[in-house]
C-alpha positions in Angstrom: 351.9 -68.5 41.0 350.3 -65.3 42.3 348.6 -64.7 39.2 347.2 -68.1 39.3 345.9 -68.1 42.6 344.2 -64.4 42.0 342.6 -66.4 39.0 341.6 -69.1 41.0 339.6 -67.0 43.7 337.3 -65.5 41.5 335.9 -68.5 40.2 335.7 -70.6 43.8 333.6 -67.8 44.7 331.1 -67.8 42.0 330.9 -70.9 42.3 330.1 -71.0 45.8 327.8 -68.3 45.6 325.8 -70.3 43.0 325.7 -73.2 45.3 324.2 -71.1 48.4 321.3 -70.1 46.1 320.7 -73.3 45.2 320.6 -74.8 48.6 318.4 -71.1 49.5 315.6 -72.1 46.9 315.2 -75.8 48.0 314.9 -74.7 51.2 312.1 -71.9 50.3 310.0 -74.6 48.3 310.1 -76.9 51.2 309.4 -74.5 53.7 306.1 -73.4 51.6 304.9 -77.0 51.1 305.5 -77.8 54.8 303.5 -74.6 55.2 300.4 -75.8 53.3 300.8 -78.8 54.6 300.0 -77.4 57.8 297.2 -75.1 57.0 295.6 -78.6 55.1 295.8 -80.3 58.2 294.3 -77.4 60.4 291.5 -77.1 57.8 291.1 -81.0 57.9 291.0 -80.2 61.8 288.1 -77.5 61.6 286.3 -79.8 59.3 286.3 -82.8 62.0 285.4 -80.4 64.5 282.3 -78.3 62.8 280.7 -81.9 62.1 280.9 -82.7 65.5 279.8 -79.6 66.6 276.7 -80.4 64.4 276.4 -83.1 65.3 276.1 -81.7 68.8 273.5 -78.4 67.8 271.2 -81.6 66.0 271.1 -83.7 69.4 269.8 -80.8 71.1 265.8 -80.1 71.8 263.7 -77.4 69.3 263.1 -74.1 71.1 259.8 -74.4 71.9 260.0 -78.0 73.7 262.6 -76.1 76.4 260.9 -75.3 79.1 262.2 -71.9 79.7 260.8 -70.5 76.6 256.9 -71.3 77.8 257.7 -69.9 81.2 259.3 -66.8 79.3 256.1 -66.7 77.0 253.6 -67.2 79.4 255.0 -64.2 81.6 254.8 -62.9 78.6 251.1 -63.4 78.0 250.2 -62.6 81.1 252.1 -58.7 81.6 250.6 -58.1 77.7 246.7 -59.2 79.2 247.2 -57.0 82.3 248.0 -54.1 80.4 245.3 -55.0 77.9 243.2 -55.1 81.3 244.0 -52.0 82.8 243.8 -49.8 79.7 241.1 -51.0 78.9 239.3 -50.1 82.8 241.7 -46.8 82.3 239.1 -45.7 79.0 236.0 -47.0 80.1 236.1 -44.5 82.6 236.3 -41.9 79.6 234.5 -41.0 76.9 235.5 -38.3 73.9 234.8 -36.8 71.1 236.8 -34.7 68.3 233.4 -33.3 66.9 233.6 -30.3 69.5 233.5 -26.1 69.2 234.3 -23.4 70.8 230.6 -21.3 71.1 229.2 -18.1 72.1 225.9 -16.3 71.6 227.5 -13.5 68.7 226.2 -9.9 69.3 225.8 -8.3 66.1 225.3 -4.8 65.8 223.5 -3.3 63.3 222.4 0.5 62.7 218.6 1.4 63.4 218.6 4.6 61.7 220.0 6.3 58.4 222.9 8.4 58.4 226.3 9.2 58.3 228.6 7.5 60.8 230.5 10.8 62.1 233.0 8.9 64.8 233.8 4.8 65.3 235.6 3.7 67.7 239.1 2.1 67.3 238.2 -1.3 68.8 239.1 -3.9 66.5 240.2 -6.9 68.6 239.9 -5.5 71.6 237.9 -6.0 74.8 235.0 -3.2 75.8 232.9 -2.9 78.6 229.6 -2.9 78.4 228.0 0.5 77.5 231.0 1.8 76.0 230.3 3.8 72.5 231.0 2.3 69.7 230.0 4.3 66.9 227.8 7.9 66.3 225.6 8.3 63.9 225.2 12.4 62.4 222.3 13.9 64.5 221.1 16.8 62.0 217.7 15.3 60.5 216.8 14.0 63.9 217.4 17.2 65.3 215.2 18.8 62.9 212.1 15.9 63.4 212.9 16.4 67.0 212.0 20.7 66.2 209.2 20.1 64.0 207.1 17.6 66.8 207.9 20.2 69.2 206.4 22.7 66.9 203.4 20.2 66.8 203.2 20.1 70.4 203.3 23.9 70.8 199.9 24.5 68.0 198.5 21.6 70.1 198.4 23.2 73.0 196.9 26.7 71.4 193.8 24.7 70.0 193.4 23.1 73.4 193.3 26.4 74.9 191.2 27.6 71.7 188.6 25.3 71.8 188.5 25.4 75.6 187.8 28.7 75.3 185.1 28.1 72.7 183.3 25.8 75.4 183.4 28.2 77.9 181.7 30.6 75.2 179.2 27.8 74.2 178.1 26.9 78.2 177.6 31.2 78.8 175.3 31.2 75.6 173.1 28.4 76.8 173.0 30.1 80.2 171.2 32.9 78.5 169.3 31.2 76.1 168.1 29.3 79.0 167.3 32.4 80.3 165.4 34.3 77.2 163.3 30.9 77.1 161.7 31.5 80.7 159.5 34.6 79.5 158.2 33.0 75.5 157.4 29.7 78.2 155.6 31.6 80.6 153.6 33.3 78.1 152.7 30.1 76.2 151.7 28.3 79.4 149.6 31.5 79.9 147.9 31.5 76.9 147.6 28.0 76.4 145.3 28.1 80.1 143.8 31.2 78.7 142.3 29.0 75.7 141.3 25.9 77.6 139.6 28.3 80.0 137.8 29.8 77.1 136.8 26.7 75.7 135.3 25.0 79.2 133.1 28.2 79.4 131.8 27.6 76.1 131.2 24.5 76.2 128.9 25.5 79.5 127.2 28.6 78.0 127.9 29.4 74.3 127.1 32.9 75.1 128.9 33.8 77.8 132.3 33.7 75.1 132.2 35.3 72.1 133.8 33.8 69.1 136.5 36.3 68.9 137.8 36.0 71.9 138.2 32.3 71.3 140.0 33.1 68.1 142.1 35.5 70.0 143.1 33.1 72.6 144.1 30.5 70.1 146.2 33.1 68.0 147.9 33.9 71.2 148.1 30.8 72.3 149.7 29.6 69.0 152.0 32.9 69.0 153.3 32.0 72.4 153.7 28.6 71.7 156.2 28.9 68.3 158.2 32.1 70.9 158.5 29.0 73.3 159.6 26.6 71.0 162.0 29.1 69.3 163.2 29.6 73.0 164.3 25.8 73.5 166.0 25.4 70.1 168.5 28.4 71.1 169.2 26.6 74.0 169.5 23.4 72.0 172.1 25.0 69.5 174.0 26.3 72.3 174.2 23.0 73.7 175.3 22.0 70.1 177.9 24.4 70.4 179.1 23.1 74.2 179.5 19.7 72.4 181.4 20.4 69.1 183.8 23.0 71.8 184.6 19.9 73.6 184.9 17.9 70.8 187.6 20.4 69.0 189.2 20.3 72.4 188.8 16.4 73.0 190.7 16.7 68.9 193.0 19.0 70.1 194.4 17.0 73.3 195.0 13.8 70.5 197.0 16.2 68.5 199.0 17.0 71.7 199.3 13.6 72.5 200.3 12.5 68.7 203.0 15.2 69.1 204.1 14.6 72.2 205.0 10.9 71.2 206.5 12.2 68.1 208.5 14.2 70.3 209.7 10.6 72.4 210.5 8.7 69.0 212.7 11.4 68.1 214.1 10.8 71.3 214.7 7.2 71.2 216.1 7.9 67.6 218.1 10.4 69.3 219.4 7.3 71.8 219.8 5.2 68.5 222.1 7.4 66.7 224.9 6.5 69.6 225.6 2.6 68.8 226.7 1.8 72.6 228.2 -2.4 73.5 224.9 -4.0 74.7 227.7 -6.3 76.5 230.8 -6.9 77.2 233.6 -8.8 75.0 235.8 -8.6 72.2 234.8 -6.2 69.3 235.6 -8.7 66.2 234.7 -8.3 61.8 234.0 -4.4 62.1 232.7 -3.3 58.7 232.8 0.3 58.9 234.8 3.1 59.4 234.3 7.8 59.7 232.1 8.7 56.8 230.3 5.3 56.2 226.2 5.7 55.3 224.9 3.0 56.7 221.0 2.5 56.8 218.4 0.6 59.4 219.7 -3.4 59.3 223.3 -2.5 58.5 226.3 -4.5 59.9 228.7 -2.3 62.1 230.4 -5.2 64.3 230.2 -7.9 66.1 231.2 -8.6 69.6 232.3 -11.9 71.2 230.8 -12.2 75.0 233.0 -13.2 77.5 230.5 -15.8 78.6 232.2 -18.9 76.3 231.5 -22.5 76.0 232.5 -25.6 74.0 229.3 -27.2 72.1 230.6 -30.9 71.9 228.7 -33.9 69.5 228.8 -37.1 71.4 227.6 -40.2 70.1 224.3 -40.9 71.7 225.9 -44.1 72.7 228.4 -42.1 74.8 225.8 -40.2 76.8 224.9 -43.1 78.6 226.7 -42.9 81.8 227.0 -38.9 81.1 225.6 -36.1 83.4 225.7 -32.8 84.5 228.5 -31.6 86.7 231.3 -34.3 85.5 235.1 -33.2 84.5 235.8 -32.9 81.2 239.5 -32.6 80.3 239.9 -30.2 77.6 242.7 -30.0 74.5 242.3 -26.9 72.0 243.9 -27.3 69.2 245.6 -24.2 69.0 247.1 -24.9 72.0 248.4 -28.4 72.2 250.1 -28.1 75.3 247.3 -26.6 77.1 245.2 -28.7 79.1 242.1 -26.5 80.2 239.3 -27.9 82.9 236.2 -27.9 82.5 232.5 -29.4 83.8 229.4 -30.9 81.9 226.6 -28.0 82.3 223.7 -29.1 80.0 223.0 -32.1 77.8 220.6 -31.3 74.9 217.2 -33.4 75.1 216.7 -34.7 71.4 219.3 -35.2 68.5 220.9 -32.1 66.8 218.9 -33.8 63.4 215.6 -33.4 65.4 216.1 -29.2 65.1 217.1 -29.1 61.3 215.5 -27.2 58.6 214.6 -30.1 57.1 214.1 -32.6 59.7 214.6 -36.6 58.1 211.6 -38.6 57.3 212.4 -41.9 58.2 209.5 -43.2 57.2 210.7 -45.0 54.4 211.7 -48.6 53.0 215.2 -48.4 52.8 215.7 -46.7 55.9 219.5 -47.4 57.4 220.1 -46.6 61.0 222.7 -44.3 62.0 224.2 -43.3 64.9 223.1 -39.8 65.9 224.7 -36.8 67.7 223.7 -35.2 71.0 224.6 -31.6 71.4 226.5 -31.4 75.1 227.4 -27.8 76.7 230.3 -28.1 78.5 232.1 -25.0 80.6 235.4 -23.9 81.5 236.7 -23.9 85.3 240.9 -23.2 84.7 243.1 -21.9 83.6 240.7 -19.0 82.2 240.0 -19.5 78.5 240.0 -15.3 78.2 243.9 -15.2 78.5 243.9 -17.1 75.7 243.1 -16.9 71.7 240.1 -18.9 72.1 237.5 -17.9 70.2 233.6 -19.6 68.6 233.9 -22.5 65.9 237.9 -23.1 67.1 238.1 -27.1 67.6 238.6 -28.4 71.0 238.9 -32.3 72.4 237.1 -32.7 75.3 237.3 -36.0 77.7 234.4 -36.6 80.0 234.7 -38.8 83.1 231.9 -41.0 83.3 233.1 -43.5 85.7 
């Protein structure tokens, strides 16, 4: 009986556990089709509801029949005209160009006489004053043009004092040829009256003179005459001589004088041979250096004034309201965050075409107008330009206030 029951229990409980998984999977497959059946009928649910909504979003107005959105636009409208508005007063006021330089008048030097450059200053980029010295050229062939004019000057002076000498000579010999003439006139006046005397008596009395006195009077007479005459010419020669005296001394003063401004050329050539800064600025493209032979027209340097200014191409349509003394806002390129100030000081009368090399012939059939440019100086007030890099030909954007 034991036996039989442990037999028995084994079996009751298979069986029963088969049973429970039975009734388990029933109950999963209805729980999962209850499941879906609920999802279905929450999707049927959304579905109802998204047509009505729909139906709802289709009932409603377009956008722009809502009120609201042309109030919104025309605020709109009206902030985005304003603003056109006032920029557009804001750049009337203004006028600018990016066709604009940096200028300055460059100071090049160049060498006026030939030689050998025995000292150059060590000046590259950097500021000098004016009058400062630059460069020296070697001073031995001047110095020996300077001794040979002054040799010139000195053999001037001895033929001056030469030939004065000779004219003082000249004047005493006419003195006394003056003098030796008195007696040789004296005696030809004498014997000139002697004849005539002779002659009146004959002509009264042919026998109260005898022909041989006659012809003795006329032989003196003649005699006395050619003494006299010989007389004057000695004084005539030694007035020759006064004149040619003068003359050599006249020649001899030139020759002084000749020298004497050969003596001043050497001199200036002299001042040339020391290549001093005519003004003051920066000492820029120096070509030379110690031991350079450099000849009359040769490039040493250049120098940048201090005295700057920006060169600026307007439009001739922008110069309209332009004139002298207005503010120009300034931006240099190399230094975008600068903003330098500046004042109007010239406008150019004529367009930079007008001062070409080869000014345009417009006289022509198929002429087309172009605008033109009009060369306007303008001048920096602050900060100063100096402590800057600025330099001629950098671009620059300058803003004029015309209104």
């Amino acid at each position: 009986m034991a036996s039989g029951q442990d037999d028995a229990r084994p079996g009751s409980e298979d069986e029963g556990n088969e049973a429970y998984r039975q009734a388990y999977r029933e109950g999963f497959h209805d729980g999962r089709e209850a499941a879906s059946g609920e999802d279905e009928d929450e999707d049927k649910d959304e579905e109802e509801g998204g047509e009505e909504t729909g139906k709802d979003q289709d009932d409603r107005p377009p956008l722009y029949r809502r009120p609201m959105f042309w109030v919104l636009a025309g605020i709109a409208a009206f902030v985005l005209i304003a603003l056109v508005v006032l920029f557009w007063l804001h750049e009337r006021q203004y006028e600018s160009t990016d066709d604009a330089f940096v200028d300055a008048h460059i100071v090049r030097l160049s060498a006026q006489v030939s030689g050998q450059l025995t000292a150059v200053a060590q000046a590259d980029n950097r500021h000098v004053k004016a009058g400062m010295l630059l460069a020296t050229i070697e001073a031995d062939a001047t110095q020996a043009q300077l001794a040979q004019a002054r040799s010139q000057a000195l053999q001037a002076d001895a033929q001056i004092q030469q030939a004065s000498a000779q004219v003082v000579a000249a004047e005493a010999k006419r003195r006394q040829a003056i003098a030796s003439a008195i007696q040789p006139e004296a005696e030809a006046r004498k014997a000139a009256a002697d004849l005539k005397r002779y002659l009146a008596l004959r002509a009264l009395d042919p026998a109260a003179v005898a022909a041989t006195q006659i012809d003795q009077a006329r032989a003196q007479a003649a005699s006395t005459a050619g003494q006299a005459a010989a007389a004057r010419r000695q004084v005539d020669d030694a007035t020759a001589q006064i004149l040619v005296a003068r003359k050599q001394v006249k020649a001899a003063v030139a020759q002084k004088q000749g020298a004497e401004a050969q003596i001043a050329a050497t001199r200036v050539t002299f001042g040339h041979l020391d290549i001093r800064a005519p003004v003051s600025g920066q000492v820029v493209n120096r070509n030379v250096n110690v031991g350079s032979y450099v000849s009359p027209g040769t490039q040493l340097m250049a120098i940048v004034p201090d005295q700057m200014w920006i060169t600026a191409n307007f439009k001739e349509t922008q110069i309209t309201h332009m004139s002298i003394g207005q503010h120009v806002d300034i931006k240099v390129d190399a230094f975008p965050g600068m903003h330098f100030d500046g004042h109007v000081d010239s406008i150019q009368r004529g367009a930079g075409q007008a001062f070409a090399l080869l000014p345009p012939q417009n006289a022509t059939g198929n002429y087309v107008k172009v605008v033109q440019r009009v060369p306007v100086r303008i001048l920096f007030d602050r900060p100063d330009p100096h402590r800057y890099a600025i330099g001629p030909g950098m671009s620059v954007v300058p803003t004029v206030k015309v209104r």
